[in-house]
N, C-alpha and C positions, 0 to 999 in steps of 0.2 A: 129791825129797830125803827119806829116812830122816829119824824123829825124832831117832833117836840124831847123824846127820849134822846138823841141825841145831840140835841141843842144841851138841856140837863148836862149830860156829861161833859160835853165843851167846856159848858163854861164852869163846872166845877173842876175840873182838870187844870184849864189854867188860871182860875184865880187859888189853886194850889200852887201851883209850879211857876207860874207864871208869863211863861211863853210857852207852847204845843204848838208841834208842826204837822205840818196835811201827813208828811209821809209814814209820822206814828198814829195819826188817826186814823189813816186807812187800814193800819193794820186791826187797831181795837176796835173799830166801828164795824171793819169788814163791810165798806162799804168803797168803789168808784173814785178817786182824786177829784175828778169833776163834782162830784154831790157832797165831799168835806170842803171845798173851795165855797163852793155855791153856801152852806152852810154857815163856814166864816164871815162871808159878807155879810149876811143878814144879821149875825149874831153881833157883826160890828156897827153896824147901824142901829139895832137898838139899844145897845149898849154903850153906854159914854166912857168907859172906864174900859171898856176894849180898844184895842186896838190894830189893826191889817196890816201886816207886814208881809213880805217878801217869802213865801213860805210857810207861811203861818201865821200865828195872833197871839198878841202880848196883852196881859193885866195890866193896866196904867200903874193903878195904884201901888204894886208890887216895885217898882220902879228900886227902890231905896232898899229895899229888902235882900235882892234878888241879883247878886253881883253878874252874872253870865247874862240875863236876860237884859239886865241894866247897858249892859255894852252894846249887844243886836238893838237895843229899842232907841238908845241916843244914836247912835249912827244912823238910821233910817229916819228919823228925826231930823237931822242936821243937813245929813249930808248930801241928800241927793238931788240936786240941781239939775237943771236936764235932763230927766229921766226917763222921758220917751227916747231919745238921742242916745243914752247909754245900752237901752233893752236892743236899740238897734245895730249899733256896735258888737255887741255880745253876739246876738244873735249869727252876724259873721263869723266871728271869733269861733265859734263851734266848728266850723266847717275846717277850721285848719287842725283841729284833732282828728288822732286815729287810735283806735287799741294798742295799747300797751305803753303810749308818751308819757314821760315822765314830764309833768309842765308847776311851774312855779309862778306863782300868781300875786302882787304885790297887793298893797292894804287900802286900795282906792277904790269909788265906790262903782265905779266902771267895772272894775275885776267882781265886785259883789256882783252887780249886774250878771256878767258874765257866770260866776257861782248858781244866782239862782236859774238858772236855765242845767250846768251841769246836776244839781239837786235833785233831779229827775230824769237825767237821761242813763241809757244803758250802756254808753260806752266804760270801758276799764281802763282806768287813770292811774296812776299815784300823782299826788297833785301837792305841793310844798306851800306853804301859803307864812307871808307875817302878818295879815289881818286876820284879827279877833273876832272879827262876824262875818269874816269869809269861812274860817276854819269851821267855826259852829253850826254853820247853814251847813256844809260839804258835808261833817261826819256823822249826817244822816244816812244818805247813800252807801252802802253795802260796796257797790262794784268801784268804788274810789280807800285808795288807801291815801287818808292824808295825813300831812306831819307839818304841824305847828312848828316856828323858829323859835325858839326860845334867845332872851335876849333883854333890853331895859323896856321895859313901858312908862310911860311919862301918864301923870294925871288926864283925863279926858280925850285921851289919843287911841284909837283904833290900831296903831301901829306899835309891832314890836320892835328893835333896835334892837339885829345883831352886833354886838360889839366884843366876843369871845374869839380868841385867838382859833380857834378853832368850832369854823362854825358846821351848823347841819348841813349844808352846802358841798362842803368836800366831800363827804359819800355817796353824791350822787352826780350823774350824767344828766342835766337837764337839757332835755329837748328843746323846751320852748318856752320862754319866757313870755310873760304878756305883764304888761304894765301901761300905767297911763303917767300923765305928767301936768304941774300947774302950767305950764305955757313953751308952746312952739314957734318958735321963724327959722329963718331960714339959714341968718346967719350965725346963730346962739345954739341953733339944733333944740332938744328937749331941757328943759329947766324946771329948778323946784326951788322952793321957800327955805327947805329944812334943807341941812347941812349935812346933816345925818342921815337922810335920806339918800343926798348926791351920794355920797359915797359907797352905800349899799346897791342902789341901782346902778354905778356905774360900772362894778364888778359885777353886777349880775347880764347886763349885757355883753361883756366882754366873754363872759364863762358859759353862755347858754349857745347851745348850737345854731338855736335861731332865739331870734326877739320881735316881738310883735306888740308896736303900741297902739293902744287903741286910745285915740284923743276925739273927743266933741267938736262942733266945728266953733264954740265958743274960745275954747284956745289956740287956735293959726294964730299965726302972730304978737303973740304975746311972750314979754321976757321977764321971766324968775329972776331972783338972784342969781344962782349957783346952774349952771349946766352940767349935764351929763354925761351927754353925749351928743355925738352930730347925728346926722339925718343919715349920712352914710354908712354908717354903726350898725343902722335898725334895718333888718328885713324887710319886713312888710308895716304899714300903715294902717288901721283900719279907722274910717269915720263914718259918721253918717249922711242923710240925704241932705242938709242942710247946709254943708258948702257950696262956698259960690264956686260956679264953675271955673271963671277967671284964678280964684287961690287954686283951686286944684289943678289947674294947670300950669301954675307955678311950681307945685309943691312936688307933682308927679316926675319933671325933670328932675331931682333929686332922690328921692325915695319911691318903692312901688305902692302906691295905693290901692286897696282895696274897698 
């Protein structure tokens, strides 16, 4: 197939659907991940009403229409601050999977980060997620069994709230927890804004055989409302190249960083 031919089809696909991801185009294009990427971009650059995401490419205009795609395109929208910093985070994060972990992934866009990198990789997961456009990027991938938390979702919130006496949780043995947090010190440990959150994360650290935060070096030292937990709680640390060496040196007495 012609580029022009399947440029055509791109963009009639998703201004049907609305969002289309590299990893069903490669199947109907029968073309390379590299050359539907490289595609994407072009197509989003001459197109105003496209738009490049994390895996793929969203209809702007479909926005209001289009309830699943509406939640992936406001989150990547909004949320993602430091986003070299998080690719590099994640990118660690990988190396502490192995075949057959069962890992549970919270609603932050750090763990998305860390999502679009599993998206394409061949390891075999079951992967438990309460983010809405973590779960959607994931159940692409074939060699990942994921399972969405079911639970309240609040208007314009990526996050679902388990709050059922009996949650998805108890059926399984999680491995490894990976979350991130609004702000860390040293004496507060991990903290968040939402209240509902603290509570969730704080049983999910306690219940997961290991916990691995992965924070930015924008939040050292900074305090939430509500804590979590301590630094002594969480396994392993992972940040990026952008702390100063002096905090990590404070912070490595405490917890292991990565």
């Amino acid at each position: 197939m012609l580029a022009t031919e399947r440029e055509q089809f791109i963009r009639s696909e998703v201004t049907n659907r609305g969002v289309v991801y590299v990893n069903q185009l490669v199947k109907d294009l029968k073309v390379t991940p590299p050359t539907v990427r490289s595609d994407l971009d072009k197509l989003a650059k001459k197109y105003n009403d496209l738009d490049r995401i994390h895996g793929g490419i969203i209809y702007k205009e479909n926005s209001l229409s289009s309830p699943l795609p509406d939640i992936v395109v406001g989150y990547n929208q909004r949320a993602f601050s430091n986003r070299e910093e998080k690719k590099y985070i994640a990118k660690k994060a990988v190396d502490l999977l192995k075949n057959g972990d069962t890992i549970l992934l919270d609603s932050s866009s750090t763990c998305f980060e860390f999502a679009s990198i599993l998206v394409n990789s061949a390891i075999q997961l079951t992967v438990i997620t309460n983010g809405l456009s973590t779960g959607a990027l994931l159940k692409q991938n074939n060699n990942l069994n994921v399972l969405f938390m079911g639970g309240l979702l609040k208007k314009d919130s990526n996050t679902v709230y388990d709050e059922f006496d009996h949650s998805i949780l108890n059926n399984f043995n999680v491995d490894k927890y990976f979350f991130s947090a609004t702000g860390l010190s040293i004496n507060s440990g991990f903290s968040e804004r939402n209240l509902m959150e603290v509570k969730n994360k704080r049983e999910n650290v306690l219940n997961a055989k290991q916990s691995i935060a992965l924070i930015d070096y924008t939040k050292f030292d900074q305090d939430a409302s509500y804590t979590f937990c301590t630094l002594k709680e969480v396994d392993f640390l992972i940040t990026d190249n952008k702390l100063e060496s002096k905090t990590k040196k404070v912070y490595e007495k405490q917890i292991q960083l990565i």
